[in-house]
N, C-alpha and C positions, 0 to 999 in steps of 0.2 A: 640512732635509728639505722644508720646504711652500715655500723658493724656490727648489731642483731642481725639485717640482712646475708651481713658476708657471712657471719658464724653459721645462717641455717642452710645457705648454700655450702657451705664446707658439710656439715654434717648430711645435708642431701648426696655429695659425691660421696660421702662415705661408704654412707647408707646403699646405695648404687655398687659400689665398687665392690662389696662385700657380694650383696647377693648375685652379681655378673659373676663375680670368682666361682660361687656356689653354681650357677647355669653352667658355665663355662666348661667347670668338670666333668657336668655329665653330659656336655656335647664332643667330648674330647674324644677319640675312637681308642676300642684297644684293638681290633682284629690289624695286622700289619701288612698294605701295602707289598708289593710285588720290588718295588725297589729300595727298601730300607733294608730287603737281606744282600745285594751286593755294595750298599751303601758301607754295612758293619766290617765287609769282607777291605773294600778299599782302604778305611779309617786304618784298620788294622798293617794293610800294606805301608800304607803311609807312616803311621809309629815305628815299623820294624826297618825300613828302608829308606824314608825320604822318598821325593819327589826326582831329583835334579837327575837317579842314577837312569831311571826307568824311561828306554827307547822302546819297548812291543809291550802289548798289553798284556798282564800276569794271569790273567783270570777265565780267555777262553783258548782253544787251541790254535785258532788263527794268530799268526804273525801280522799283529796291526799294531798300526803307531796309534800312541794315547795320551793324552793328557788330564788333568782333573779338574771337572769345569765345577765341581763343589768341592772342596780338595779341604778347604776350615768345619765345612759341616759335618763331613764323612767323617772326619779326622774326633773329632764333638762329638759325635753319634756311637763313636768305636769306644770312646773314653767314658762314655755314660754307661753302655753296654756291657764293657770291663768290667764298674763297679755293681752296676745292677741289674744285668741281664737283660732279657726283654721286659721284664717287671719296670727296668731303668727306665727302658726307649719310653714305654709307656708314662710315667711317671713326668718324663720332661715334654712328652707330648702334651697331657694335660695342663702342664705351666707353659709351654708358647700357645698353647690356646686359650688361655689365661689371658696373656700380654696382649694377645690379639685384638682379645675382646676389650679390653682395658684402652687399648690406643684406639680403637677406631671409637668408643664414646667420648674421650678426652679431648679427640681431633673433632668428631662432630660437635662438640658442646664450642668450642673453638671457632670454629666457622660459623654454627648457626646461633650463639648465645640464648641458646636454650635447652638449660639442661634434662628439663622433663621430655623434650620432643627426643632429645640425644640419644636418650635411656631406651626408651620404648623401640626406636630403629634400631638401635645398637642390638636389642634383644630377638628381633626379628631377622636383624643381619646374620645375627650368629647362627640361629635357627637352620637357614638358609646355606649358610654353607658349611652344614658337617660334610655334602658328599666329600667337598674339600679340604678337610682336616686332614693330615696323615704325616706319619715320622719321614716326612721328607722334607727336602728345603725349600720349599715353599711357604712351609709354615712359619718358615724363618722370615722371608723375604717380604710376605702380605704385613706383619707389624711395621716390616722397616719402612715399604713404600706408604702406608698412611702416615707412620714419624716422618716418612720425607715429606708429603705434604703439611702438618704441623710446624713444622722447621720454616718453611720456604714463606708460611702466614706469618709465623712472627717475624722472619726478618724483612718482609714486609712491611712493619710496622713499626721496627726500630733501628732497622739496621744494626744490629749487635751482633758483635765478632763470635760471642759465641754461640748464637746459632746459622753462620757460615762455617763456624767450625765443626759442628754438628753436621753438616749438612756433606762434610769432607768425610768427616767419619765413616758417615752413613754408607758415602759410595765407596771405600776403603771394605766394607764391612761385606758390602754385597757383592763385589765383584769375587771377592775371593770367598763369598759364602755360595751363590748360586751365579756364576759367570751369565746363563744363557738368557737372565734376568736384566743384569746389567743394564742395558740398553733403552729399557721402557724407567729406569730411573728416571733418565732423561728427561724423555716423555712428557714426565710429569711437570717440566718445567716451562714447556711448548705455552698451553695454553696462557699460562702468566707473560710470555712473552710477545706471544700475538695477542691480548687486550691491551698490550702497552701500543705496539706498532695501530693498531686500531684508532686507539687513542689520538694517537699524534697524527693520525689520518683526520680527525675528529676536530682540530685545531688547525689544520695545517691553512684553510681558508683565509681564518682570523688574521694568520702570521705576515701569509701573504697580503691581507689589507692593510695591515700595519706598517710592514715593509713599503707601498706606496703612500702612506701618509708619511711617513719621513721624507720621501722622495720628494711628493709635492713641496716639504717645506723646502728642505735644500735647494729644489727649482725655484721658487719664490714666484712663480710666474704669474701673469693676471690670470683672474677666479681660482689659484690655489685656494684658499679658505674655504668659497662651496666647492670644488671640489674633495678637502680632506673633509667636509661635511657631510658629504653623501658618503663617504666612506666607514665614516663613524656610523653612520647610520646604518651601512651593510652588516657594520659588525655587531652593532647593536641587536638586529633583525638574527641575524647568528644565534646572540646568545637565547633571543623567545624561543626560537626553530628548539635549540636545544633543553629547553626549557621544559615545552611541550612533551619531545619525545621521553624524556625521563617522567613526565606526568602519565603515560600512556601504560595502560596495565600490560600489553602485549609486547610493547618491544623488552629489549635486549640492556642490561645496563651496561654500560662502559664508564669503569674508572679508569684514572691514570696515577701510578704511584712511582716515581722517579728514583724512587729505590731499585728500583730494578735493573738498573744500569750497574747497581753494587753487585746485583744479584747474577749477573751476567757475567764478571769475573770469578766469582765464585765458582760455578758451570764448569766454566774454562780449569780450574784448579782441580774443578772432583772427577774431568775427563783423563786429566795427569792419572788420577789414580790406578788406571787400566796396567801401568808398571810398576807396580807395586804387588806382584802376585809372582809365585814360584812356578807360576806355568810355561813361561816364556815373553818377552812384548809386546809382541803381535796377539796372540794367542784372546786375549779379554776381546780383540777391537774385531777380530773376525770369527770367532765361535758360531753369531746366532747368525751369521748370514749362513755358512756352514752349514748349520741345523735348518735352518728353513729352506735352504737348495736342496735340502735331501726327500729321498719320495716318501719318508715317515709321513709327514704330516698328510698323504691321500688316505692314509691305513689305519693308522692307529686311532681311538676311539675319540680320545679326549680332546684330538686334531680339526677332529672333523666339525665341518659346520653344527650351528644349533639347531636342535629337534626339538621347537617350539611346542608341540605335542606331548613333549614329555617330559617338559620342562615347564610346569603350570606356575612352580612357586616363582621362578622365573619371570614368566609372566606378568605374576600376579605383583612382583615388585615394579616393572617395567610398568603396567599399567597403574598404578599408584603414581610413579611419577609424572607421567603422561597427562591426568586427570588433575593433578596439584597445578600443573605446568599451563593446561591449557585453561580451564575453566577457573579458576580460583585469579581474583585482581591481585597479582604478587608482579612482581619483574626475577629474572633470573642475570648474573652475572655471566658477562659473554665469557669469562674463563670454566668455571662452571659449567656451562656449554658444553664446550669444546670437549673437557672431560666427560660429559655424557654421553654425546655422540662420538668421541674418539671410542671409548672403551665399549658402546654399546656395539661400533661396528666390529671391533675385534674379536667379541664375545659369538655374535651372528657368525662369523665366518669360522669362530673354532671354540668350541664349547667348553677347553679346559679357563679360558677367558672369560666365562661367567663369576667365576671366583672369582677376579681382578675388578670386574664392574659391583660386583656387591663391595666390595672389601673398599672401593676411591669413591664409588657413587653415594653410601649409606649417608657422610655427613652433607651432603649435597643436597640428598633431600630429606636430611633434618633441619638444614638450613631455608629450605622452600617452607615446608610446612611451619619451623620454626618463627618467619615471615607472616603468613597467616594468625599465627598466634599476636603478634605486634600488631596485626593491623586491624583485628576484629574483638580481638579479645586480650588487650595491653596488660591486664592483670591477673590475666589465668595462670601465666606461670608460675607467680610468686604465690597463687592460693596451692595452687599444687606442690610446690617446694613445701609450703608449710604441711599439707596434707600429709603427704609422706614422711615428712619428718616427725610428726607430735608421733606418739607413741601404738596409739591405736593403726595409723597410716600405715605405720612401720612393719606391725604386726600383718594386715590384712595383708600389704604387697607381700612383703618376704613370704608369705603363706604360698601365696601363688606361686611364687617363683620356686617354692622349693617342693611344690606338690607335682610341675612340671618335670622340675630337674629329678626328682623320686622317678616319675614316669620313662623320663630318657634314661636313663641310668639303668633302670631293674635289668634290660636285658642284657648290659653287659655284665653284671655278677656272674652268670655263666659262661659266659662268650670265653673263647680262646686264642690265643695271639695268630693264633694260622692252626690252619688244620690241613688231614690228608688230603679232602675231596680240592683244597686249592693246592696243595702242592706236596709233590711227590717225598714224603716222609720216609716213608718205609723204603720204597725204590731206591733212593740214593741212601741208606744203612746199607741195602744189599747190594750196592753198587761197589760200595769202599769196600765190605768183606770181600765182594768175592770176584772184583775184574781188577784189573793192571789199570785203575780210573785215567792214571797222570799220564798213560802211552796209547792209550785210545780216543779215536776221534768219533764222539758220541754227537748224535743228531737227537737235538730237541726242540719244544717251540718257544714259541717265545713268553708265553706268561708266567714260565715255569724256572727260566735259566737262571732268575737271580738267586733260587733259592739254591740251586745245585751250586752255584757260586760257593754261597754261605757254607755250603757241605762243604769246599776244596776239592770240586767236581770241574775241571775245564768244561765249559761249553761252546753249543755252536754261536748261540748268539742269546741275549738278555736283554733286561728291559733300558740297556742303555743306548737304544737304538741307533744310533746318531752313530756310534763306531762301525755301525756295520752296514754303512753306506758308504758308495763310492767317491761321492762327493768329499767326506771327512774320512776316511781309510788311506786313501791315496797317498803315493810316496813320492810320486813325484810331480805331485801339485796337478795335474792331468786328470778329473774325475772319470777318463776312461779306463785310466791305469787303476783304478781302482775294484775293489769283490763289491757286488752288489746281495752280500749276503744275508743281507733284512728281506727281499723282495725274495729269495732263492727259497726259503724257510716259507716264506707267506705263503709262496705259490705251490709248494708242497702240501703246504696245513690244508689249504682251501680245495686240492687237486685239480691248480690250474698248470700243472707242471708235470712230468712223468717222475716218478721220485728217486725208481734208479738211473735215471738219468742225473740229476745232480746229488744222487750218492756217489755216483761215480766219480763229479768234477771234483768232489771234496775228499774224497779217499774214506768215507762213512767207515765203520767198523760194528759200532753197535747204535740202536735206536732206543731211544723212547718215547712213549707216547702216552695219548688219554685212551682208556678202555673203550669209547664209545666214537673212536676219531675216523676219518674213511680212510686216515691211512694204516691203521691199525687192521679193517678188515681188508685190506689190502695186501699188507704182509703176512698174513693168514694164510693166505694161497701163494704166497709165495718161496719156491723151494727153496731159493739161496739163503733165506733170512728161516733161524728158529727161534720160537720165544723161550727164553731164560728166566723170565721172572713174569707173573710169578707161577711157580709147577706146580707146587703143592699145597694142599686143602688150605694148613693154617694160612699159609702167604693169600692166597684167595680169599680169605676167611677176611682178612686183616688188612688189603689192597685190595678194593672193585674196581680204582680210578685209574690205575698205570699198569702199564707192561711195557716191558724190554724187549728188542728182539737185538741175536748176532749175528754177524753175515757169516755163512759158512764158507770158509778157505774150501779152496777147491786144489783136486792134487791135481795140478797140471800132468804128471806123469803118468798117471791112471788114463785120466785121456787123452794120451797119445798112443 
């Protein structure tokens, strides 16, 4: 009887695993991201050169110090690209969003032992976060940190060396995959450590009664006995008190599992791993303080706090938990918690971190609902294992699922990996024909630089923001000695700046811009500056989105 059981759970994850592959595809993006084309350009530095030679950054005109804080994935991305172009990027993009989806139901079925409630969140999870799919390292990093939680449960439960070895891997894997990630590995391991400290707050009462019932006997004194009696009795009255509270649908569970003392050496091992990277030793342990002292995060979009308004699916996830959590008789695990409210507040404060709360939260509350299903309904999930599994089950789900996946998918059949109107195509062809690209110091913005990258275009500044602040530019450790050339570009685009004014600080030579920008009709009327591209019909015909302008050399001698 229980390996009929095990076989129809096997062939349910199958079943699951198949049609997730099948969703998964057609949530996979092809249009490509604004930094996966100076991702291809680095990969590519990095094959031809190494790491260790490079003191200034190769890629814009400024003389700024750099390092590679994705320096395996760039590297990964350039050698897929190699063999398959952007057809490749795409192609490997669709299989980690694959993996993605594959780990966070494996991890929820894991946590909540339920694998029909797994399935259904997992597919909503995914849903959920295509804005968040893209050929960058992040896509790499969301499988790794649900495998980190995975790992960190089973050696929970068994203490085996090889998932502490796992668990070394993992940080080996991230540091040198997405550095400015690194840190929230960590993270992950917080709340497992404060349910433990919790715990032993939870006992500490006990220990202390105990400790004076040994005492009274060693004293032997008259009425030890009723007094180590009334003691017992305290600890007795302990254990109802605690008794209770775990009976109570509202509080909070706290376990304690003494593993974690193993778990804690471990920690200590996968922190080593920060010198283990070709960027330098310091370099892993100070990046994201680096990146978070910089003023990107007031600017940039993904930075910025949550816009609950326009964030309904958001929401609508948030308020699903909220509802399970409150009104339904379940207990929630105070680590669990922790991860809720850690990540929900991270998410609030800066919206590229809603992705990290769907991606650590989804088995959390398959796990709550999963709960519900045990307490109200103890056989629903094995009727439903069996339902999807018999043949007709199999039929009607996979229908759905692939009538969905048809729906997500048809528009990308046409879809193109980038086009003009996001970045400047044409412009930078006319740029290589026909300027001295590698001796001019070209002013552009920022959504656009990585792609000029990818052309072997210097620029002023790209989507790798973090260099082009003073906080992380700086040479001599001084963030005032440093170019605030993020904020220099902002305040141009926006015209909160006069613009030949810091053409001037930079020695500008030629410009580019959006057709439609206020600093575009700015240089319009402006004599010093002519536009060069584009003059003629077809270039017009063929580019509505960019124009060039050059600064006209002035004869100093004429005007004397």
């Amino acid at each position: 009887m229980e390996n009929n059981k095990k076989l129809t759970r096997y062939k349910f994850h199958v079943v699951i695993a198949i049609l997730l592959i099948i969703y998964c595809i057609s949530m996979a993006p092809k249009g490509l991201q604004n930094d996966t084309f100076y991702t291809i350009k680095v990969g590519e530095y990095i094959a031809q050169n190494g790491i260790g030679n490079l003191t200034t950054d190769p890629f814009s005109w400024h003389e700024l110090p750099y390092t590679f804080p994705h320096w395996l994935y760039d590297l990964s991305i350039f050698g897929i690209y190699s063999l398959g172009g952007m057809t490749g990027i795409y192609i490997s993009t669709i299989i980690l969003t694959c993996i993605l989806g594959l780990s966070i139901y494996f991890t929820s079925n894991k946590i909540s032992k339920n694998a029909p409630v797994s399935a259904l969140i997992t597919f909503i999870a995914m849903y959920l976060l295509q804005p968040y799919l893209a050929a960058r390292a992040q896509i790499v990093t969301f499988s790794l940190m649900v495998l980190t939680i995975y790992l960190i449960e089973k050696f929970l439960e068994n203490a085996k060396k090889r998932y502490a070895v796992g668990l070394v891997a993992l940080s080996l894997l991230i540091v040198n995959l997405h550095m400015a990630v690194w840190p929230f590995f960590f993270v992950l391991f917080i709340p497992y450590f404060f349910e433990y400290v919790v715990s032993l707050n939870i006992f500490t009462f006990d220990l202390i009664l105990k400790a004076k019932i040994l005492w009274q006997r060693y004293r032997a004194k008259d009425g030890y006995e009723k007094r180590i009696a009334e003691l017992k009795e305290k600890i007795e009255q302990n254990k109802q008190k605690r008794a209770e509270i775990q009976k109570n649908p509202y509080k909070i569970r706290v376990t304690r599992n003494d593993n974690i003392k193993k778990l804690f050496w471990v920690v200590v091992i996968c922190a080593c791993m920060g010198i283990f990277t070709p960027t330098g030793l310091t370099t892993p342990y100070t990046y994201l303080y680096k990146t978070m002292s910089g003023n990107t995060m007031q600017v940039i979009n993904e930075h910025l706090p949550l816009d609950l308004a326009s964030n309904q699916d958001f929401v609508a996830f948030f308020v699903m938990f909220i509802v399970v959590l409150t009104f339904i008789d379940i207990k929630i695990d105070l680590k669990h918690l922790c991860y809720y409210l850690g990540i929900l507040y991270l998410a609030l404060n800066a919206r590229r971190q809603v992705s990290m709360f769907l991606v650590i939260c989804t088995p959390i509350l398959a796990k709550l609902i999963g709960e519900i299903f045990e307490k109200y309904a103890p056989k629903l999930q094995e009727d439903l294992i069996k339902i999807i599994t018999n043949f007709y089950g199999k039929v009607i789900f996979a229908t759905i699922v692939i009538i969905i996946s048809i729906q997500e998918f048809k528009p990308k059949l046409n879809e193109q990996y980038y086009t003009n109107q996001d970045y400047p195509i044409y412009a930078a062809e006319w740029i290589k024909e026909n300027l001295d690209y590698k001796n001019i110091k070209l002013f552009n913005e920022y959504n656009y630089g990585s792609y000029l990258i990818y052309e072997g275009i210097p620029v002023m500044i790209d989507s790798r923001c973090d260099l082009y602040t003073p906080q992380y530019n700086t040479k001599t450790g001084n963030p005032a000695d440093g170019q605030d050339i993020f904020m220099d570009v902002q305040n141009v685009a926006t015209g909160d700046a006069k613009y030949n004014e810091v053409f001037d600080q930079y020695g500008i030579t030629h410009v580019i811009t959006y057709s439609d920008s206020s600093l575009n009709k700015k240089l319009k009327s402006d004599s010093d500056y002519k536009k060069i591209y584009p003059t003629t019909l077809e270039q017009k015909m063929q580019d509505d989105r960019f124009v060039i302008y050059e600064k006209i050399e002035k004869d100093e001698s004429v005007e004397e």
